[in-house]
N, C-alpha and C positions, 0 to 999 in steps of 0.2 A: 338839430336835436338840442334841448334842452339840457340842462347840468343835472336830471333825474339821473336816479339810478338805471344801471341797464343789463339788463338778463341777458346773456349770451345760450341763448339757447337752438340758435339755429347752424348746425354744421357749415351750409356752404358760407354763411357770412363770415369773415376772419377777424378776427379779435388785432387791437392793436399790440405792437409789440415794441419791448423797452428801446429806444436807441440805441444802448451799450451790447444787443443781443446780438450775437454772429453766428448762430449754427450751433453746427455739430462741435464736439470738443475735438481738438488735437491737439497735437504735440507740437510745441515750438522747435523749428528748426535755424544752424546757423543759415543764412543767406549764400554765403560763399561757399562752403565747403557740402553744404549738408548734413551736417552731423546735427543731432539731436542736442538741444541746450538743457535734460531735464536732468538735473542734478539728485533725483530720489526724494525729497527732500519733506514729502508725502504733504504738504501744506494745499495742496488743491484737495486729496482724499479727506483732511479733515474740514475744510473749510463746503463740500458739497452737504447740501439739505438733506435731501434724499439717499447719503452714503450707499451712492454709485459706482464712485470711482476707486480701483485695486492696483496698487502697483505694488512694485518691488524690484528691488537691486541686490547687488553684491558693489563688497570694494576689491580692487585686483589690489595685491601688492605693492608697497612704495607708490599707492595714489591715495590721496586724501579725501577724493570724492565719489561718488556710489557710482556703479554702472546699470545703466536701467537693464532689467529683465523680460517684464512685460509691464503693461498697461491697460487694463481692460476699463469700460466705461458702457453700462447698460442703460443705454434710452429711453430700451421697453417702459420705463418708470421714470425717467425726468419730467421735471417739472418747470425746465427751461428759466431756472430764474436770474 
């Protein structure tokens, strides 16, 4: 194919996809133990296009850093960028 432009307008054909693209969103975890690495820090919520993704924490007591609560992240509407 030529450097034209090109219509993606056929479903079964797949569109190319960025290399840095991996999926579905999750959570990072530690390797060893398990434990969730996301410190609240809400920098993913504001950094999505699409303002998909909700989270939230609390801080327990005598800790400095947030506890995650939940995480929610709707698909239905991404825009995979």
């Amino acid at each position: 194919m030529d450097d034209a432009i090109r219509c993606w307008s056929d479903p079964a054909e797949r569109r190319p996809v960025s290399p840095p693209f991996r999926g579905v969103l999750r959570l990072q975890v530690e390797p060893a133990t398990g434990a969730q690495t996301c410190i609240v820090c809400d920098q993913c919520a504001k950094a999505c296009p699409d303002d998909l993704i909700a989270l939230g924490g609390h801080r327990e007591p005598g800790h400095k850093i947030k506890v995650l609560d939940y995480f929610d992240f709707y698909l239905s509407r991404c825009c995979f960028c």
